[in-house]
MARLUM-929762 format. One record per residue (C-alpha): x, y, z; residue in three letters. Coordinates in steps of 0.05 Angstrom, whole numbers, padded with zeros to 5 digits, always signed. Example, Ala and Ser with C-alpha at 12.3 -4.5 7.8 and 13.67 -1.06 7.14 Angstrom:
2
+00246-00090+00156ALA;+00273-00021+00143SER;
//
This chain:
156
-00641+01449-01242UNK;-00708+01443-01219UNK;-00755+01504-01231UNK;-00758+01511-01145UNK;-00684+01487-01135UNK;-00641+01542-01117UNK;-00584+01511-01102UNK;-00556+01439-01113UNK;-00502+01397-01082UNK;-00469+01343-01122UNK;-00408+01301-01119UNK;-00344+01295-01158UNK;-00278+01249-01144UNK;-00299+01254-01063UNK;-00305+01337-01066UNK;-00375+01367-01051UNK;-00394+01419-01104UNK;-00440+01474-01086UNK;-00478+01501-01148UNK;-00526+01560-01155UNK;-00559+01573-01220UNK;-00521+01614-01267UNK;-00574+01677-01268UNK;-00584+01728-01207UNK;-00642+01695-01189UNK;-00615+01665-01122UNK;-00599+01730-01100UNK;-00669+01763-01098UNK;-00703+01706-01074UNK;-00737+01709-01001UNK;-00707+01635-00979UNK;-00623+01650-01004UNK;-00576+01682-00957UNK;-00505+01697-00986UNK;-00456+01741-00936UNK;-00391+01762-00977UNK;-00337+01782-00932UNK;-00281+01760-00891UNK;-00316+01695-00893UNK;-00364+01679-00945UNK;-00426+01648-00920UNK;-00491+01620-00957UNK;-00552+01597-00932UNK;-00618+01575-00966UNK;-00692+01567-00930UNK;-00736+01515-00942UNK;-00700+01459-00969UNK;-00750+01412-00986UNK;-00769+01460-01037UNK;-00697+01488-01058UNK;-00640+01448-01039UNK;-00623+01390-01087UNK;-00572+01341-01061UNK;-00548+01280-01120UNK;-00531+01216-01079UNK;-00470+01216-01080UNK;-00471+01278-01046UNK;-00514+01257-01003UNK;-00472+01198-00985UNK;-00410+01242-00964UNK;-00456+01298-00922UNK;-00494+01229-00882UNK;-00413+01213-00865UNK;-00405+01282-00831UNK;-00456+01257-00786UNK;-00412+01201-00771UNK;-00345+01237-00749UNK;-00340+01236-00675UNK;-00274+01269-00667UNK;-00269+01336-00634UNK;-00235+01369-00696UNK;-00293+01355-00744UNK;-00337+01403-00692UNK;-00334+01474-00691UNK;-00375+01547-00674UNK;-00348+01557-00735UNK;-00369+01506-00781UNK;-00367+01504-00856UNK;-00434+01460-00866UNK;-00492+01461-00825UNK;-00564+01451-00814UNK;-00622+01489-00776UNK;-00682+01492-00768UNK;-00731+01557-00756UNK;-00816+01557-00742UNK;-00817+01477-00777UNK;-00781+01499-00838UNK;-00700+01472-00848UNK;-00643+01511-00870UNK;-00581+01486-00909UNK;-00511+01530-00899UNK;-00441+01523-00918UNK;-00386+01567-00920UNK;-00367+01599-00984UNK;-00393+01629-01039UNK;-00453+01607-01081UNK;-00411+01572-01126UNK;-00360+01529-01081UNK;-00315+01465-01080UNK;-00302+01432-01005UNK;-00255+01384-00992UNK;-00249+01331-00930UNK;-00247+01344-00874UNK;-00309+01384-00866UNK;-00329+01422-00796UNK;-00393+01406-00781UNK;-00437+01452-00727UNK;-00448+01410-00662UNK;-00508+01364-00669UNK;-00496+01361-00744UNK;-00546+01303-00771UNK;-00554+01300-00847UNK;-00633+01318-00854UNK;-00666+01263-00896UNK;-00724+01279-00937UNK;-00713+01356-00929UNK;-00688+01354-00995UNK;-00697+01344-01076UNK;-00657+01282-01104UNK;-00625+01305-01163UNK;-00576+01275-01214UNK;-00497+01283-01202UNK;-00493+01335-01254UNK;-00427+01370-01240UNK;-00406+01439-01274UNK;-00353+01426-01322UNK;-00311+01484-01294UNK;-00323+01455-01226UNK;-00295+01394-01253UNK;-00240+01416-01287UNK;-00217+01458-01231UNK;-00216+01386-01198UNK;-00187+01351-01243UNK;-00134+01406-01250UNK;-00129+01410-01172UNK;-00114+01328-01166UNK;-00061+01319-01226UNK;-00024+01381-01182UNK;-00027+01346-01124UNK;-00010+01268-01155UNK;+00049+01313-01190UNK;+00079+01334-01126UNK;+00071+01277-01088UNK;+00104+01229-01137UNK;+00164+01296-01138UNK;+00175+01273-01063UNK;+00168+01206-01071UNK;+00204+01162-01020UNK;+00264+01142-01070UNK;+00280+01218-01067UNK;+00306+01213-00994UNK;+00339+01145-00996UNK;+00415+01151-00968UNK;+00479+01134-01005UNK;+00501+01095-00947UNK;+00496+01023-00965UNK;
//
């Protein structure tokens, strides 16, 4: 990442994947905010400067914007956006190095923020990925366990 970027956002097989560099530095810098608890939290300040979203991320966070069903918005949402004295904020919920799946809760008002951000390539971790990868050929494996032949009835 980018010498500013604190964070970036990118995209793999329709998951969002949070990334913070690999070093401390995140965590004694003045704009990054991460809460570990009962519910993880992480926030970063100024994201013009230190938020870098790749496209395709970008792509699924502008669809958030979109949802208009009551579930999708909550108090206690897992992405959101603020902003304090002119300067925007970027917060999900998790830790610093995070995978989110659909559906997403959104805060109420959620609009992706265009051009509070730095466009960066869809570089995903490789243990992000494999955790994926690992994650969907579990998932394919069970489904196909229950497929619908498994329940058909002997009555002819």
């Amino acid at each position: 990442m980018e010498k500013d970027l604190i964070v970036g956002v990118c995209a793999y097989k329709g998951l969002l994947v949070f990334l913070a560099p690999e070093d401390d530095s995140p965590f004694e810098h003045p704009n990054w905010t991460c809460v570990v608890g009962e519910r993880p939290m992480c926030s970063i300040r100024d994201t013009k400067r230190h938020l870098g979203i790749s496209e395709e991320a970008a792509k699924i966070l502008r669809q958030l914007g979109d949802q208009k069903d009551d579930a999708s918005v909550s108090s206690s949402s897992e992405i959101g956006w603020s902003e304090t004295d002119g300067v925007t904020s970027f917060s999900w919920t998790g830790f610093p190095m995070a995978i989110m799946g659909m559906p997403v809760k959104v805060a109420a008002g959620y609009r992706f923020r265009e051009g509070e951000y730095v466009t960066i390539k869809n570089v995903v971790d490789p243990q992000a990925a494999s955790v994926i990868d690992a994650m969907m050929h579990r998932n394919q494996a069970a489904e196909d366990s229950c497929g619908a032949d498994r329940f058909e009835s002997d009555d002819e």
